[in-house]
C-alpha positions in Angstrom: 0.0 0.0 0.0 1.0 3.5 -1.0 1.9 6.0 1.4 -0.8 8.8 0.5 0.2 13.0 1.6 -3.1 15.0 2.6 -3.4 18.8 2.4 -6.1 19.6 4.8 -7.5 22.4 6.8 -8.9 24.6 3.6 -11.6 23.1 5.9 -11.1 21.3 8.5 -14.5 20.0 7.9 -14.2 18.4 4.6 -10.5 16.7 5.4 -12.3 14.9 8.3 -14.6 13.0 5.4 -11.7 13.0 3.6 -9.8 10.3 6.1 -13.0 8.4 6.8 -13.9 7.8 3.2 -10.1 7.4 2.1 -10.3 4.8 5.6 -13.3 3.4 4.4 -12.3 2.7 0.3 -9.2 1.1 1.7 -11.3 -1.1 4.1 -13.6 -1.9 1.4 -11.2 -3.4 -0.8 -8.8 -5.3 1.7 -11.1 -5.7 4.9 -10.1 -7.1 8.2 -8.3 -4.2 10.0 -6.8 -2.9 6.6 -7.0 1.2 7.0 -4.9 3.9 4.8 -1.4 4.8 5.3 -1.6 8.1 5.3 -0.1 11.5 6.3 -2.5 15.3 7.2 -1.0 18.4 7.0 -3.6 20.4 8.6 -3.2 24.8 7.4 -5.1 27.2 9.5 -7.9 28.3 7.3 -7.6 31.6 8.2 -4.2 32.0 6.8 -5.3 30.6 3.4 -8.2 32.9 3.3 -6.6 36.1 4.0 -4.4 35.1 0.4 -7.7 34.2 -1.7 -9.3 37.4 -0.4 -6.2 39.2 -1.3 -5.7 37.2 -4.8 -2.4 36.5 -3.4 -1.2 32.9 -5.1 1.7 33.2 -4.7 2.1 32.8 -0.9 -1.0 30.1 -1.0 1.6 28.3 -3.2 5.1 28.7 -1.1 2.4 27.8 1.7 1.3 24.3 -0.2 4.9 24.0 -1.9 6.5 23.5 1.9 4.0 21.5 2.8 4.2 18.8 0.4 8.1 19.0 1.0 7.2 18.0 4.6 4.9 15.4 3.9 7.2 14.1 0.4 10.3 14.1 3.2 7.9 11.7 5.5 7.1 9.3 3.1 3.8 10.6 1.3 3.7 9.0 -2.5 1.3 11.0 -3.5 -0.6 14.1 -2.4 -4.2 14.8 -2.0 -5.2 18.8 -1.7 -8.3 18.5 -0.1 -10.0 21.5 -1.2 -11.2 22.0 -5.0 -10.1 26.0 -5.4 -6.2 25.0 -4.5 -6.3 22.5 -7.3 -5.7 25.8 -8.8 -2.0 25.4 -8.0 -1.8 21.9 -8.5 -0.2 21.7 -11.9 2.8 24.1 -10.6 2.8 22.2 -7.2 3.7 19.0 -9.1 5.9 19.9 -11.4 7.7 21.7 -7.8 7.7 18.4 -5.6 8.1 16.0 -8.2 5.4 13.4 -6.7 2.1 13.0 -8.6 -0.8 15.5 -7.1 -4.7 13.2 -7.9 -6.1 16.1 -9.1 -9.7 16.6 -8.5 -11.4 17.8 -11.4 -9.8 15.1 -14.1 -10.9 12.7 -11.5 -14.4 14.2 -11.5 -14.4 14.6 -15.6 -13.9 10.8 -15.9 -16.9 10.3 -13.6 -19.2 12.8 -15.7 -18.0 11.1 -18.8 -18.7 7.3 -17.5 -22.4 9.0 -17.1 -21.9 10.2 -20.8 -23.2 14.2 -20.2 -22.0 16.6 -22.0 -23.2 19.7 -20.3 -22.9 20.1 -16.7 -22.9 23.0 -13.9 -20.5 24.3 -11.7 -20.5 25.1 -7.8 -17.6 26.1 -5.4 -15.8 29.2 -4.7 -16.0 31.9 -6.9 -12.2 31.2 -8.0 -13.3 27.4 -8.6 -16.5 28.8 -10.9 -14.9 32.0 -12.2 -11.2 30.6 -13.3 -10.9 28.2 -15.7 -8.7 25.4 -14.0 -11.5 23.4 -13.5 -13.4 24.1 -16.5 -10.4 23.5 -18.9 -10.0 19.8 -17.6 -13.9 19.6 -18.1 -13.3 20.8 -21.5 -10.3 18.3 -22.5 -13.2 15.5 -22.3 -15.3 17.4 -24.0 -17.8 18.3 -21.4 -19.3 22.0 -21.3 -19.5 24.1 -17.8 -22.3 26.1 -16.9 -22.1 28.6 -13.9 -24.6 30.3 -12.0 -25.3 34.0 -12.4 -22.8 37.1 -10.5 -25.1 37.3 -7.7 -25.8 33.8 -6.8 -22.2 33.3 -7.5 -21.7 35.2 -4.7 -24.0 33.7 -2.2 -22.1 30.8 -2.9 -18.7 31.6 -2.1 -20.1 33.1 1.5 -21.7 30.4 2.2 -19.2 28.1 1.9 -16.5 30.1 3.8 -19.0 31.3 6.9 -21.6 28.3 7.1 -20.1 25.3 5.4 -16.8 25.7 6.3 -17.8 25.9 10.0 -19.6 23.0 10.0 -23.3 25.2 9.9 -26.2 23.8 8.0 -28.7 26.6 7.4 -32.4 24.9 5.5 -32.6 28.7 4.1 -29.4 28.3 2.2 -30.0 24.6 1.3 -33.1 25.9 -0.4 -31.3 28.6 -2.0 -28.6 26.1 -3.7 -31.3 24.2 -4.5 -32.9 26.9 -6.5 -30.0 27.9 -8.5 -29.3 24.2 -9.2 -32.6 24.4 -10.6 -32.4 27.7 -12.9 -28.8 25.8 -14.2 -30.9 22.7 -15.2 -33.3 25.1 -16.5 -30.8 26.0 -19.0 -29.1 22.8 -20.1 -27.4 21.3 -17.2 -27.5 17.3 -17.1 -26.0 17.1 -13.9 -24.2 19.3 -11.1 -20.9 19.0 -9.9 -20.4 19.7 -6.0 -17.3 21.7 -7.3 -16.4 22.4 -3.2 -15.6 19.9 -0.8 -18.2 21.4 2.2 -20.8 21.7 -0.4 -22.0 18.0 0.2 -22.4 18.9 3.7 -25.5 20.4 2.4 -26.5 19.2 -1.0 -27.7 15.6 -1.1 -28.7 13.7 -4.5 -32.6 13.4 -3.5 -32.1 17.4 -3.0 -32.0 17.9 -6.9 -33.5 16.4 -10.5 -30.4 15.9 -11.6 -27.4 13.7 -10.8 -24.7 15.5 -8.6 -21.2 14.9 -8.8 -19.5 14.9 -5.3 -15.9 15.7 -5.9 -14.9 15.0 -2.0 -16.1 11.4 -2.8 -15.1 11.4 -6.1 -11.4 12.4 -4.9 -11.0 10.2 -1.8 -11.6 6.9 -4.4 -9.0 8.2 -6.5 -7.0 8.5 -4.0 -8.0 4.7 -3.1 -7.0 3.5 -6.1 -3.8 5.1 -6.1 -2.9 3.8 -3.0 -3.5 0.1 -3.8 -2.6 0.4 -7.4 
């Protein structure tokens, strides 16, 4: 079994379901009292936040780069950054530490294609939906990315940083992402990607018409597989 690396904190919250269902694939496959070998590196999300508010990369990436030293210099094979707006970095991070970094959204483009859609939307952070580092691996399997509109957009990001990120479940703003999953649907969307690792917190499949792509389980299998390949 592979030694996997886990960049956590960016939240807290998700990385927790991050090692159970990384615990649990491993389990599944092997049984008995098989469980991952693996290694957290936990950031204080406040540190990463102050960067994204100030579009500051470039310290988020010294900040990710060091880490993934540590974890490379204590064994990790592989890493895992357990939050879909750093995969923003993930190319560069790489091609810095020299270990493969699972990224999340090829992972989640080979799921959408098994299901054979073509046009699917988009929720996470603003960076996640307004970049294109997600969209462009969408794009290389020839799958289209719809986003919701500016002011839903926004709704979105705060949500995810001041309730979902703290662990808060609000029914007010589960309706409201159910409504805007909606008007995406309403204009083409086959399915939804769960573009945010907290947003699955909130959004369940029986939530919406069409099917959702949860990237925090989508990542943690492929993280699985790496580890037992």
């Amino acid at each position: 079994m592979k030694t996997l690396g886990l960049i956590g904190g960016i939240s807290w919250i998700s990385t927790a379901d991050y090692y159970k269902f990384i615990n649990e694939g491993i389990n599944e496959k092997l049984g008995g009292l098989n469980f991952s070998k693996c290694i957290i590196y936990s950031f204080n999300y406040a540190d990463i936040k102050k960067n994204n508010d100030n579009n500051d990369w470039e310290s988020t990436f010294k900040m990710l780069s060091e880490a993934c030293e540590h974890l490379k210099q204590s064994g990790a094979e592989a890493i895992i950054l357990c939050a879909n707006t750093m995969h923003l970095l993930a190319d560069r991070i790489q091609q810095k530490i020299n270990l493969p970094v699972i990224h999340i959204a090829i992972e989640t483009a080979k799921e959408i294609k098994k299901s054979n859609l073509a046009k699917v939307a988009l929720l996470g952070t603003k960076f996640t939906m307004e970049l294109d580092f997600f969209k462009i691996k969408l794009a290389e399997q020839n799958i289209e990315t719809l986003i919701p509109e500016a002011e839903d957009r926004e709704f979105i990001h705060s949500t995810i940083a001041y309730e979902l990120g703290k662990g808060i479940i609000n029914q007010e703003t589960k309706k409201r992402y159910c409504a805007i999953i909606k008007k995406l649907a309403d204009k083409g969307a086959e399915g939804v990607i769960l573009g945010c690792t907290e947003i699955p917190l909130l959004i369940q499949q029986e939530d919406v018409s069409v099917p959702i792509f949860n990237t925090t389980l989508i990542h943690s299998a492929a993280a699985v597989q790496f580890a037992l390949a």
